[in-house]
N, C-alpha and C positions, 0 to 999 in steps of 0.2 A: 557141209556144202563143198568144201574143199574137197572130199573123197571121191564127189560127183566129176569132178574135176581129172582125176588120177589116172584116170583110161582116156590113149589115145581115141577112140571111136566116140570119144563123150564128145572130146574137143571138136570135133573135126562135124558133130552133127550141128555143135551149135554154131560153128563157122557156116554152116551149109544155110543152118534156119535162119540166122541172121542174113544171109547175101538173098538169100531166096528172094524173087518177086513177093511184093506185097508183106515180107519180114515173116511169113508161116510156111509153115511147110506139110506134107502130111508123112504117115511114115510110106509109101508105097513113092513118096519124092527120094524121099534119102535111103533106098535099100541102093538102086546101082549104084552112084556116088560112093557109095561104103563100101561098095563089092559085099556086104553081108545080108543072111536072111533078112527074113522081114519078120521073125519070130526073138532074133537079137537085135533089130534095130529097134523093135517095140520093148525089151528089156531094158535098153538104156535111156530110153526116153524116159520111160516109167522111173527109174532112176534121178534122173535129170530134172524130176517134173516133182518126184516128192521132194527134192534138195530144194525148191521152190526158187529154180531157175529157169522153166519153162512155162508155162500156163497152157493148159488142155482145152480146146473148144473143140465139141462132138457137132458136128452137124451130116444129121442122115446118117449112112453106114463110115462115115469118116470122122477120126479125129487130126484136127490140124492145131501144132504146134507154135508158139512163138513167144520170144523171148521174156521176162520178167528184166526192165531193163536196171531198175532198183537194186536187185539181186548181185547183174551183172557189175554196175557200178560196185558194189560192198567188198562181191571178191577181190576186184582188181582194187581197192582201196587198200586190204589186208596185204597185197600182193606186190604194193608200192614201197620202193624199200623208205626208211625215215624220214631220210634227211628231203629225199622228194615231194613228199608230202607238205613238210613243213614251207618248203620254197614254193610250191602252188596257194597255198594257205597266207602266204601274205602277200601275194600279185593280186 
């Protein structure tokens, strides 16, 4: 999951899918944003989505994106350094 992580273009889509209206996005939303095709924005999502940090809903000729928020929480759990953890854990 973390590797999903390791490219800036990974970050910066789930920053996009997350602010997006409605919290989805599709890929033909986040190709200018990225400045990249639409044949590497659909690579990273694919990425992104097997890491099971996105969730895929197809509808009609579009798939739209949006976050797994369970996911999200774990990373940034791993990502909290100790001693933070443990001060939130007894408030």
């Amino acid at each position: 999951m973390l590797k999903a992580f390791a490219d800036p273009a990974r970050l910066r889509l789930l920053s996009l899918i997350q602010s997006a209206p409605e919290g989805e996005a599709s890929v033909s939303d986040l190709t200018a944003p990225l400045g990249l095709s639409q044949p590497t924005v659909s690579h990273h999502l694919r990425i992104l989505t097997e890491a099971g940090l996105l969730d895929r809903e197809k509808r009609g000729v579009w798939a739209y994106y949006r976050l797994v928020p369970s996911a999200i929480a774990a990373v940034a759990e791993v990502l909290t350094p100790p001693r933070k953890r443990a001060t939130k854990k007894t408030r």
